[in-house]
C-alpha positions as CSV (number, residue, x, y, z in Angstrom):
1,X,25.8,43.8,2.0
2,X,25.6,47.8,2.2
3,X,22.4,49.7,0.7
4,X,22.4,51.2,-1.9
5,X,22.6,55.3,-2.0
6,X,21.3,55.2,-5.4
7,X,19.4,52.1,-6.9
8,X,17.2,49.0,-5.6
9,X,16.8,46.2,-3.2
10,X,15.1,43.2,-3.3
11,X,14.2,40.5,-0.1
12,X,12.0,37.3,-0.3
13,X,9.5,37.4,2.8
14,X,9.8,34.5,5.2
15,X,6.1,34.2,5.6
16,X,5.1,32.8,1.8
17,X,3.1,29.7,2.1
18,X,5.2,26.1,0.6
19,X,4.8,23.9,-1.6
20,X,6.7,20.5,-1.5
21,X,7.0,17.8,-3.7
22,X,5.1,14.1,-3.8
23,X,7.1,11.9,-1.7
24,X,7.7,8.3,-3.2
25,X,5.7,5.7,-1.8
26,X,6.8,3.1,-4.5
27,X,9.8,2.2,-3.0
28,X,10.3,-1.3,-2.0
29,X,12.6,-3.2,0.2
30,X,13.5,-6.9,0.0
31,X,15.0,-8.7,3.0
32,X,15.2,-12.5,2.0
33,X,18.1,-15.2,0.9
34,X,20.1,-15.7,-1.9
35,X,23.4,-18.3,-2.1
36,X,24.7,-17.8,-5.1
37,X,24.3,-13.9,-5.2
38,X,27.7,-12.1,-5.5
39,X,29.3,-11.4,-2.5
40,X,30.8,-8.3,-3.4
41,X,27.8,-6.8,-5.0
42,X,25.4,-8.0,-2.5
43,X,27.4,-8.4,0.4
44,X,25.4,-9.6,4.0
45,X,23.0,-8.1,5.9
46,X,24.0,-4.6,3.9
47,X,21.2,-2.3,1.8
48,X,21.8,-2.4,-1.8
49,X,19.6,-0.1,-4.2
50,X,18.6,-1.5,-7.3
51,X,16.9,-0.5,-10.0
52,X,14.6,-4.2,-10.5
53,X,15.2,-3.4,-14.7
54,X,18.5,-3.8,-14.4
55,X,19.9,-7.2,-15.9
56,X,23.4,-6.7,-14.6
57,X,21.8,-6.2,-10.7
58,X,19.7,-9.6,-11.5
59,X,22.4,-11.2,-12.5
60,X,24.6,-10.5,-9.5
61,X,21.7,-11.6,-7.2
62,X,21.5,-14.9,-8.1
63,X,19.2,-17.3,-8.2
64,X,17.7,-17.6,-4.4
65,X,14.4,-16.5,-3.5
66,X,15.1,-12.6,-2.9
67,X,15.8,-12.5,-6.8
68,X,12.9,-14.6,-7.2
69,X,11.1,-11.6,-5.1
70,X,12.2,-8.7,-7.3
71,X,11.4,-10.7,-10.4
72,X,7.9,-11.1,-9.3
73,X,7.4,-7.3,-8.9
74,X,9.0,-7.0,-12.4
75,X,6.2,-9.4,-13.7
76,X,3.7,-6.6,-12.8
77,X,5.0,-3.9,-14.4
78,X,3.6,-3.9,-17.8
79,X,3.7,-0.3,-18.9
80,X,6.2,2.3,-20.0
81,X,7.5,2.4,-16.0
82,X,8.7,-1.6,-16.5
83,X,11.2,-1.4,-12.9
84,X,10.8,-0.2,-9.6
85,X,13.4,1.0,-7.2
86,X,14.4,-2.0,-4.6
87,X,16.7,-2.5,-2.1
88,X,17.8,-5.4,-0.9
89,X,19.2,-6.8,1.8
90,X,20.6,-10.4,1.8
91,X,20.9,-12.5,4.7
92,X,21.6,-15.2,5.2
93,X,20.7,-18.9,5.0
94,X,20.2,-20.4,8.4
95,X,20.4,-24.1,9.2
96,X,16.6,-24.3,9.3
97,X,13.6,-22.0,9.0
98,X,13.9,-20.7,12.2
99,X,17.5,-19.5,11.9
100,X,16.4,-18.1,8.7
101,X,13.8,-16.2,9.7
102,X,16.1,-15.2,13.0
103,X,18.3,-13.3,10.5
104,X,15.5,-11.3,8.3
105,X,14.1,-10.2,11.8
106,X,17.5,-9.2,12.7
107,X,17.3,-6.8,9.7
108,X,13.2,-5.7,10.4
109,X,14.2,-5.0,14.5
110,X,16.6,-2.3,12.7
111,X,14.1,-1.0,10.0
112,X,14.5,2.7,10.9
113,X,18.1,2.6,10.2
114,X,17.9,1.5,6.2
115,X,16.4,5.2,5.0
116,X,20.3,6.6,6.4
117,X,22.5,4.2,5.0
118,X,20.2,3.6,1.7
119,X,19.0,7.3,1.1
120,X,16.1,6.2,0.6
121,X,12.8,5.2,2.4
122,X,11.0,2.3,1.5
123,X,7.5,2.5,1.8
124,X,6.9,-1.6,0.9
125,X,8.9,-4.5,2.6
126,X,8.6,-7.7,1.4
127,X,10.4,-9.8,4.7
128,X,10.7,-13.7,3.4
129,X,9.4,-16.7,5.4
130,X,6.5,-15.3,7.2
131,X,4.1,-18.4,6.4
132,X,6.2,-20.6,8.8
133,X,5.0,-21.4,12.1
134,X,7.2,-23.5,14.5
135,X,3.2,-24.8,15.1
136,X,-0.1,-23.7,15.2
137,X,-0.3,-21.9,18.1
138,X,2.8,-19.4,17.7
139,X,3.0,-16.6,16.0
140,X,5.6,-16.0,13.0
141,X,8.6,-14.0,14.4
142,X,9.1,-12.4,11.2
143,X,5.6,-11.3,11.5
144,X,5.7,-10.0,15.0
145,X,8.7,-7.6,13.9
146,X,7.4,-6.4,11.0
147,X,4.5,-5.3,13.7
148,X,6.4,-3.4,15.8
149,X,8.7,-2.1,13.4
150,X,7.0,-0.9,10.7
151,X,5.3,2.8,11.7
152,X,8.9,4.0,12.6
153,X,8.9,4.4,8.2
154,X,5.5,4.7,7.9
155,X,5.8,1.4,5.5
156,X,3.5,-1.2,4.8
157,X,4.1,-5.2,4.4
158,X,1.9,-7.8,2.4
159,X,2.2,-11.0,4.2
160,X,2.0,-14.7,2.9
161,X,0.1,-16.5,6.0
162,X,0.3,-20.4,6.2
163,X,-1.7,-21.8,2.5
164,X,-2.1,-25.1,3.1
165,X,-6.1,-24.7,4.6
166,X,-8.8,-21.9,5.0
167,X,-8.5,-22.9,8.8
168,X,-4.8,-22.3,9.2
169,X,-4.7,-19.3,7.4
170,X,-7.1,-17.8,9.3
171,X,-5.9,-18.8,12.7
172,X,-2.2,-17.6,11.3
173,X,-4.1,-14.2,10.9
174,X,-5.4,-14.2,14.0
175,X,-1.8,-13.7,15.8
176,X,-2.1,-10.5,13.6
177,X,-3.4,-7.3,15.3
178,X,-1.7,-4.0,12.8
179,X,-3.0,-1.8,10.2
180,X,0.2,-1.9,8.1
181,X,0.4,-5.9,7.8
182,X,-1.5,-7.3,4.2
183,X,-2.4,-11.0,5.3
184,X,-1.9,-13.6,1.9
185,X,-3.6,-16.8,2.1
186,X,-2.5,-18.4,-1.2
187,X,0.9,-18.9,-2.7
188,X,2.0,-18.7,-6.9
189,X,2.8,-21.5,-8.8
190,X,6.1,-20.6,-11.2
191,X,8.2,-21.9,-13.6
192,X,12.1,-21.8,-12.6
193,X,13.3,-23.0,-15.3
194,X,11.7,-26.4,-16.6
195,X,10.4,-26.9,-13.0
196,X,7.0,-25.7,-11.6
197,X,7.7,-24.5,-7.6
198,X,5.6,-22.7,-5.4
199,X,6.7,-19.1,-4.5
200,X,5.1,-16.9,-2.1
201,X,2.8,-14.4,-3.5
202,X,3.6,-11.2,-1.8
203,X,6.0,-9.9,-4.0
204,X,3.7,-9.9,-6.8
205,X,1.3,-8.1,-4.6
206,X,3.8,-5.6,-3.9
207,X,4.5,-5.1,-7.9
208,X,0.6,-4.7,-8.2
209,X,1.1,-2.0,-5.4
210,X,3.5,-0.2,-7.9
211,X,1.7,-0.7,-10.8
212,X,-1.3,1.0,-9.3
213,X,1.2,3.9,-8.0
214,X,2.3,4.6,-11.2
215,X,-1.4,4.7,-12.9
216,X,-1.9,7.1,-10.7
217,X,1.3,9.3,-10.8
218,X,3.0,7.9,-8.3
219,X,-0.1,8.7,-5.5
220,X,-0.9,6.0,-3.2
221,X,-4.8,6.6,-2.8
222,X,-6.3,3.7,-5.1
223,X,-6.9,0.2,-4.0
224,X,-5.3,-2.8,-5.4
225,X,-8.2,-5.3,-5.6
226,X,-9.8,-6.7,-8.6
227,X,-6.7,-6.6,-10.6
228,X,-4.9,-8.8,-12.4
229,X,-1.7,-10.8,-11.2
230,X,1.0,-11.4,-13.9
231,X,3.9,-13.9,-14.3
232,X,2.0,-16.7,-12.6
233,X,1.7,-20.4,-13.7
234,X,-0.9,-21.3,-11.2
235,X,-2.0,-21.5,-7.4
236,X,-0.5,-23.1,-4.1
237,X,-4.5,-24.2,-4.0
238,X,-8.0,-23.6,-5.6
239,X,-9.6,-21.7,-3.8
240,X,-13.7,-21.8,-4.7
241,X,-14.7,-18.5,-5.1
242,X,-17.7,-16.3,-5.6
243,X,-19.1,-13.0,-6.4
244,X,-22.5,-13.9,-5.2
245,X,-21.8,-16.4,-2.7
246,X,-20.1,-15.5,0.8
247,X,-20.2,-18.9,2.2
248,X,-17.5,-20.0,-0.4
249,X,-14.0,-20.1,0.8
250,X,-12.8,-16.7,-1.1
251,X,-15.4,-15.1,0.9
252,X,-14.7,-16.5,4.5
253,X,-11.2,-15.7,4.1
254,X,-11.6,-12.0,2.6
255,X,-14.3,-11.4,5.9
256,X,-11.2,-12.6,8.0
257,X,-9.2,-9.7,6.6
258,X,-7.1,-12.2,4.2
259,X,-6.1,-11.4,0.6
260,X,-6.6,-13.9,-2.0
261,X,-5.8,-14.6,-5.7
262,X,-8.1,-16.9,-7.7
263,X,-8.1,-17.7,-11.5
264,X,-10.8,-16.3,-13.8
265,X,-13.9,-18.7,-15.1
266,X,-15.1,-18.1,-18.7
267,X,-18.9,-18.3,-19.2
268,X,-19.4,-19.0,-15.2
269,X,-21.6,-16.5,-13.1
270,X,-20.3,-15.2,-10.5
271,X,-16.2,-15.9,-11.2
272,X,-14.5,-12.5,-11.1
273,X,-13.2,-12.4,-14.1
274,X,-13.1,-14.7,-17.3
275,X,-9.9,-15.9,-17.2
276,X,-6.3,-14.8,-16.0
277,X,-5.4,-14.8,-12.3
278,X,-6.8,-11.7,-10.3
279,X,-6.2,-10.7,-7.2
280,X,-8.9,-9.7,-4.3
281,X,-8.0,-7.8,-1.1
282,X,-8.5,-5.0,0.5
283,X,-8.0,-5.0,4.2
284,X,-5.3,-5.1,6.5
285,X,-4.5,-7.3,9.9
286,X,-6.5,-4.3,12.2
287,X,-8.7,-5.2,14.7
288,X,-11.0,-2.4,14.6
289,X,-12.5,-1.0,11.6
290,X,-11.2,3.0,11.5
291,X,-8.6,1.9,8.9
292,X,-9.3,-1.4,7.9
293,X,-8.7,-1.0,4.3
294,X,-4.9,-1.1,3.9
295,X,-5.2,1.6,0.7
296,X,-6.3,4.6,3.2
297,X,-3.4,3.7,5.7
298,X,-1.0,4.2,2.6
299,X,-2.3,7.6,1.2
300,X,-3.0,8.8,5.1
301,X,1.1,8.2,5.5
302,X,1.6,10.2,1.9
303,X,-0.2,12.9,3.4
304,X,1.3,13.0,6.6
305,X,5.2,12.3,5.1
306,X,3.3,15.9,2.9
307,X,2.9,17.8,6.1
308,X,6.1,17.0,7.8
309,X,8.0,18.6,4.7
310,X,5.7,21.6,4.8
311,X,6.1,21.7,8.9
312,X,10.1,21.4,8.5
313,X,9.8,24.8,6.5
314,X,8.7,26.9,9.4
315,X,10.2,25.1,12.2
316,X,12.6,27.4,13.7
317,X,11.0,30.8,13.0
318,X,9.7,32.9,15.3
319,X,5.8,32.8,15.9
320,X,3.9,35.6,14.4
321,X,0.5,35.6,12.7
322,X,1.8,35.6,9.6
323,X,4.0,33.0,9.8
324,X,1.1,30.8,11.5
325,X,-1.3,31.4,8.8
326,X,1.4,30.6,6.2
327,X,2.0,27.7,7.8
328,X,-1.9,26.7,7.7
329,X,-2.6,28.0,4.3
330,X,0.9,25.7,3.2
331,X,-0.9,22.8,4.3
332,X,-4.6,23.3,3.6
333,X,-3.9,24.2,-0.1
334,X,-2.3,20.5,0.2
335,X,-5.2,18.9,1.4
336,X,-7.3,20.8,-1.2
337,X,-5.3,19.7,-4.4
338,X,-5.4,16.3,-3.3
339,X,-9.4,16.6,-2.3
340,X,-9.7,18.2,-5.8
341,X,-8.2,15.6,-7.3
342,X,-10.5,12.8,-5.0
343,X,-7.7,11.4,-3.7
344,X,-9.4,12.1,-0.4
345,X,-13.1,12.6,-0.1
346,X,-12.5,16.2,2.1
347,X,-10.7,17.4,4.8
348,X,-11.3,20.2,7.5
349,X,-12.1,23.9,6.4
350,X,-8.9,25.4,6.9
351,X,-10.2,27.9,9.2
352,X,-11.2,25.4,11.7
353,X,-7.6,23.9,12.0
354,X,-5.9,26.3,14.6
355,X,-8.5,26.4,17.9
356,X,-7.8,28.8,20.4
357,X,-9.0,26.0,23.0
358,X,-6.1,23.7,21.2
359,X,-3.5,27.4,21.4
360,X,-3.5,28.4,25.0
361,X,-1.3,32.0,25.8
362,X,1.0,29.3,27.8
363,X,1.4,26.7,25.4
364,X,2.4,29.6,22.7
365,X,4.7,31.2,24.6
366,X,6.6,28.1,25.5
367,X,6.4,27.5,21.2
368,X,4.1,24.9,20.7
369,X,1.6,25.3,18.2
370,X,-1.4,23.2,17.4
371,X,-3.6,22.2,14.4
372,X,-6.7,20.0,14.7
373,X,-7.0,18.1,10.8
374,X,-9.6,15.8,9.7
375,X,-8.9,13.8,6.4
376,X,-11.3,11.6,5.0
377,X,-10.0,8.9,2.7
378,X,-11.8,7.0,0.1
379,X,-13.3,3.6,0.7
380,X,-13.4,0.9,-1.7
381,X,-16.4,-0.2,-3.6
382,X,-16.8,-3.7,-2.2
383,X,-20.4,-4.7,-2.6
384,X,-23.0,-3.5,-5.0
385,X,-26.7,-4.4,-3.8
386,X,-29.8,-4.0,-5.9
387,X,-33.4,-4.2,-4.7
388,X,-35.4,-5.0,-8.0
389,X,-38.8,-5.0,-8.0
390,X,-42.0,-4.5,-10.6
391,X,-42.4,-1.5,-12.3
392,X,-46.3,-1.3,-13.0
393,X,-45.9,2.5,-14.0
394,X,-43.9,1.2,-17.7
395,X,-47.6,-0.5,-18.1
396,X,-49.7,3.1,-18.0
397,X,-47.1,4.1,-20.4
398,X,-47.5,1.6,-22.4
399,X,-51.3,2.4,-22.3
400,X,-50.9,5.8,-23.0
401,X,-49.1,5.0,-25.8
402,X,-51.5,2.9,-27.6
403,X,-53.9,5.4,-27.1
404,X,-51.7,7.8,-28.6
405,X,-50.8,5.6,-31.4
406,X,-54.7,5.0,-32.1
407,X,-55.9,8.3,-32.0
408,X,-53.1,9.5,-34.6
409,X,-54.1,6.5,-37.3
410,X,-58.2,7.5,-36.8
């Protein structure tokens, strides 16, 4: 367009800092069997997006265990935001376990494909059958997918681990060795129908996962543990538990990184909670202890998801100071809302991010740029100890009071 010989112009400059929206970290995907599902609805080994609320999707799912799944997440949403957005994919039934699980990993070997062809990108897979163990010293191969596949979406998957003992869930977790795995060591007693079966407990899990989300508007920074479970009937097992014991079984398995769920005692000291099933865990299947705690692996992937959509802005343009320090001011005012809000406990000063020692003339020239960021998540509050001892100065207090009291009756 021509200028004007007689008015005005206007131009929006290309070096504004950005702003970008939350990303959802809610999102949930479901890879397990159903037989009676409808065929046309949910046809094989395809991603379908659901909303878990609606009764007509639930319907057309069936009655196998991946509707049992999304029914368990349903179960934990108890407020105002009562579904979550799922998709499944249905595979299906082998002749035996193996074959089964042979067809979810041929879904989870292909993980980074589902955002395309769903629009979506789930951020919680729930992948069936990963207690099973062709024996005890092989590794699930649902499991040993979901480990190599799951950074490529920056996702995260609570596991169910083999139930039947302390000693094989444990050495189940041991053929574990990622920061995005959840390791379960109890399953969930339900009613389907008039009959009590046991169900894996992961998918409630994941609905607590959402629940907390939503809490906190959607933000993925909180932990998960001391919470209550919902829609359960009972436990695969009992599992002893104690707040002030740690030789107890609850406690051995929690120091071996696995989640539990154990049912409230009233009037007992000690039980977590007086009644109602609660769930305890924290960690994930690391080996080392940088991000143990499976919380600060999902709010370090919202922030990172954060900067790619601020990076996206600016990729492309030419480099100029101005555009650089938009481009750090875009993602340092990020890190400070969140800080602000303590979803983070702080983060690099912004003007320590771009190091000339990081910026060589060559590197520049050839148009890479580099930013140094430190993030600090939260940890979670995991044990409280209290020294108590005498306090011999209440007693010259309580001297000096008598004599006070005296003196003013004399």
């Amino acid at each position: 367009m021509s200028a004007p010989t007689f008015g005005m112009q206007f131009k929006r400059t290309a070096e504004d800092t950005t702003t970008v929206l939350d990303p959802d970290f809610s999102k949930i995907l479901v890879v397990e069997t159903s037989e009676d599902a409808s065929a046309s609805e949910f046809p094989l080994d395809t991603p379908i997006v659901i909303d878990s609320g609606d009764s007509a999707a639930l319907e057309a799912l069936g009655t196998g265990l991946a509707f049992d799944y999304v029914d368990a997440i349903n179960a934990q949403l108890t407020g105002l935001n009562s579904s979550a957005d799922v998709t499944v994919v249905r595979v299906a039934e082998g002749a035996d376990v193996a074959a089964t699980c042979a067809n979810i990993v041929n879904i989870i070997d292909s993980l980074d494909d589902i955002p395309s062809v769903a629009n979506r990108t789930p951020r919680i897979v729930l992948a069936g059958r990963t207690a099973w163990r062709a024996d005890l010293d092989t590794v699930n191969p649902v499991i040993t997918s979901l480990q190599s596949n799951l950074g490529n979406i920056l996702a995260i998957a609570p596991v169910d681990v083999d139930d039947t003992s302390m000693a094989n869930a444990i050495d189940a977790r041991e053929g574990m060795s990622s920061e995005r795995l959840m390791p379960i060591g109890v399953a969930a007693k339900v009613y389907k129908g008039t009959e009590l079966v046991e169900r894996p407990l992961s998918p409630f899990v994941a609905g607590l996962f959402v629940r907390v989300d939503n809490i906190k508007g959607g933000k993925p920074f909180d932990p998960i543990a001391n919470r209550f479970l919902y829609g359960l009937s009972g436990l695969s097992r009992n599992i002893k538990f104690s707040l002030l014991n740690g030789a107890t079984e609850g406690q051995q398995l929690l120091a071996s990184n696995i989640a539990i769920a154990v049912q409230g005692e009233t009037g007992v000291d000690g039980s977590v909670s007086d009644g109602g099933y609660v769930f305890i865990g924290t960690d994930n299947a690391q080996t080392d202890e940088l991000f143990e705690q499976i919380h600060q692996v999902r709010g370090m992937d919202f922030l990172t998801v954060k900067m790619m959509n601020i990076t996206r802005k600016y990729l492309g343009r030419k480099i100029t100071a101005s555009m650089v320090e938009a481009w750090i001011k875009s993602i340092a005012f990020m890190l400070r809302d969140h800080n602000a809000a303590e979803d983070i406990i702080g983060y690099t000063p912004m003007s320590e991010m771009f190091k000339a020692v990081n910026n060589s003339a060559e590197q520049i020239s050839l148009g890479t740029l580099k930013l140094d960021i430190g993030i600090e998540p939260c940890p979670v509050f995991k044990r409280a100890d209290h020294d108590i001892r005498r306090y011999s100065t209440a007693l010259d207090g309580l001297v000096e009071e008598v004599i006070a009291s005296l003196s003013t009756n004399s």
